[in-house]
C-alpha positions as CSV (number, residue, x, y, z in Angstrom):
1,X,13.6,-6.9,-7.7
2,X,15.0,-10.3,-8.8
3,X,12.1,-13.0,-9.9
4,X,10.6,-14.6,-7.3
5,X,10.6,-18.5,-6.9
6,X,9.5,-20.3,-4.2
7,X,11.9,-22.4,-2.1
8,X,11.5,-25.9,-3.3
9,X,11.6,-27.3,0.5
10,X,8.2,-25.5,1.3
11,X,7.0,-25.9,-2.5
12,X,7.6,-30.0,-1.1
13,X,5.5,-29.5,2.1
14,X,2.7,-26.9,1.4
15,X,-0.2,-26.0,-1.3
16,X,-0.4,-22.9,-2.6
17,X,-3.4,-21.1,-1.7
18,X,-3.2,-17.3,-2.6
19,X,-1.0,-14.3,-3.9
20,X,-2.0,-11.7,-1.7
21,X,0.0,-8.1,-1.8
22,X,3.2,-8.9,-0.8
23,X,3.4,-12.4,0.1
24,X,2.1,-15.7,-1.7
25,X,-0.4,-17.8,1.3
26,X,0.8,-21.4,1.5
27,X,-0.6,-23.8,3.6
28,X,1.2,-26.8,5.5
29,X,-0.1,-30.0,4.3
30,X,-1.0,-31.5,7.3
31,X,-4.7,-31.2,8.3
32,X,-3.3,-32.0,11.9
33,X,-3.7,-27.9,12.7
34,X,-4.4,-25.2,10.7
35,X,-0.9,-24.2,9.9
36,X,-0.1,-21.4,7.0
37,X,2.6,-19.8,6.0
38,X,3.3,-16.4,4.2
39,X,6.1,-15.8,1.8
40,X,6.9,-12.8,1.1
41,X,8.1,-12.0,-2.7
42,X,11.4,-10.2,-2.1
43,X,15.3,-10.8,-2.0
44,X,15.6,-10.1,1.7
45,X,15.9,-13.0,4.3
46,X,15.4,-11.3,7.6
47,X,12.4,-8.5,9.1
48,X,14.5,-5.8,9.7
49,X,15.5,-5.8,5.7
50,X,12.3,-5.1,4.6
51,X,11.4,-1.3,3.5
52,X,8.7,0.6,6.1
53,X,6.0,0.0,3.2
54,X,6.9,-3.9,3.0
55,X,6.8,-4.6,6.8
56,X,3.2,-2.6,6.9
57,X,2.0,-4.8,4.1
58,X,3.3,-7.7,5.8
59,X,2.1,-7.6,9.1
60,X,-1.5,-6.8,7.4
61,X,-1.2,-10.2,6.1
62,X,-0.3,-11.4,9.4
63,X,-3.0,-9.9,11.1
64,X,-5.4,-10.8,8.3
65,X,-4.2,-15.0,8.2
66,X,-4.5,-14.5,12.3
67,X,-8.2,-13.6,12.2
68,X,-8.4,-16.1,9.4
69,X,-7.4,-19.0,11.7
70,X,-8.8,-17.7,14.7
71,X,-12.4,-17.2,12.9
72,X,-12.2,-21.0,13.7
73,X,-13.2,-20.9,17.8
74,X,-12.1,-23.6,18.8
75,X,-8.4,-22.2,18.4
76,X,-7.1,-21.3,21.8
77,X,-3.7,-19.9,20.9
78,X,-1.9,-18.3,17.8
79,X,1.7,-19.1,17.0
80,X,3.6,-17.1,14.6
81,X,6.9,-17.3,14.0
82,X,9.9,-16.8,11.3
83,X,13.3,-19.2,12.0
84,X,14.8,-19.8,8.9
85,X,17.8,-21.9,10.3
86,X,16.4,-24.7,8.1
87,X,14.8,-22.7,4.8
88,X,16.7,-19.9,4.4
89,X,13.8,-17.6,2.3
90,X,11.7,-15.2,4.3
91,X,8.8,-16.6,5.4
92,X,6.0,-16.9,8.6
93,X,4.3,-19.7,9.7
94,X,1.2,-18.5,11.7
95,X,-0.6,-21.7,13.3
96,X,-3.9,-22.3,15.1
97,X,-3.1,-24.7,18.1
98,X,-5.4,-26.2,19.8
99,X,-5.0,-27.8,23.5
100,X,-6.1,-31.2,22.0
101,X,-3.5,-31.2,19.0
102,X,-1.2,-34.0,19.4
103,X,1.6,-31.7,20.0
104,X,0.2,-29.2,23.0
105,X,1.5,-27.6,24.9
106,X,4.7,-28.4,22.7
107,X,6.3,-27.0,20.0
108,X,5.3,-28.0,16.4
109,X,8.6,-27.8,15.1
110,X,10.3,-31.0,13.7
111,X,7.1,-33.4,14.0
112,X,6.5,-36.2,12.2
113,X,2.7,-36.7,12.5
114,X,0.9,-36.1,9.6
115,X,-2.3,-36.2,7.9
116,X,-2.4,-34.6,4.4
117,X,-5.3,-32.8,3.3
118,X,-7.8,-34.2,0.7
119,X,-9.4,-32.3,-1.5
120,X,-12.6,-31.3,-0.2
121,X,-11.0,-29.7,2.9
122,X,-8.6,-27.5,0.2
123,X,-11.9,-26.4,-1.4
124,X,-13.2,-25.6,1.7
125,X,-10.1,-23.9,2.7
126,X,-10.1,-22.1,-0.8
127,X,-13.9,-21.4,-0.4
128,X,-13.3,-19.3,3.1
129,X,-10.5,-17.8,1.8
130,X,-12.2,-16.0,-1.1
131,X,-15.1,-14.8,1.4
132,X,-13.0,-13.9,4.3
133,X,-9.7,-12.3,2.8
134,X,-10.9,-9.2,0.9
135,X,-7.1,-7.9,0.2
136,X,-6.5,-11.1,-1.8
137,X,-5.0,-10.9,-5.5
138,X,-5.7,-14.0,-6.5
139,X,-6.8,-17.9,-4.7
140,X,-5.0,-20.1,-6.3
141,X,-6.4,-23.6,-7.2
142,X,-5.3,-26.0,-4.2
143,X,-3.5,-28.7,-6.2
144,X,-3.6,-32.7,-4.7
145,X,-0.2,-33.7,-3.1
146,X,0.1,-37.0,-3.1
């Protein structure tokens, strides 16, 4: 498989939290809604191109971000979701919305409202992340985005 580098579009908008099996864990920076994406490391843009072995590992990760975000009860409904009309690399956005985020019942998609993270909500992010997400390879130190 070719080296893998992240797109620099969601490199721009995210943090990077976590190499897990298949996919590196990024997380939207915008504390607005829990809203993470997976990238998985190969050279295919679309589902159906992954092997039988990389789908499995990939919808583990799915489920496993799911209960993640919806460990939080106050999350009424998971979206997930993979367009790519924008940012052409593989990748799945899996958010927690919430009935009083400013966007419900709409779409997410396209928004402009935004609140960045600070650091002490990365750490905490990080901190759950190492206790919760037993299949992890590595948690990456959230870095500040200005």
């Amino acid at each position: 498989m070719p080296s893998f580098s992240l797109d620099p579009r969601l490199a721009a908008d995210c943090h990077l939290l976590a190499e897990l099996e298949l996919s590196q864990l990024l997380l939207m920076n915008n504390a607005l809604l829990p809203w993470y994406i997976l990238v998985p490391r190969v050279s295919c843009d679309e589902l159906y191109q992954l092997t039988p072995e990389q789908q499995k590992l990939l919808f583990e990760e799915i489920n496993q971000i799911s209960l993640f975000i919806k460990a939080d009860e106050n999350i009424d409904k998971l979206n997930t979701a993979t367009i790519g009309n924008i940012v052409r690399q593989m990748h799945i956005h899996i958010l927690g919305r919430k009935s009083s985020d400013p966007w419900w019942p709409g779409t997410v998609w396209g928004t402009k409202q935004r609140r960045p993270y600070n650091q002490t909500e990365l750490n905490e992010i990080k901190r759950r992340l190492i206790l919760e997400l037993p299949k992890t390879i590595e948690i990456l130190q959230p870095t500040a985005k200005a």
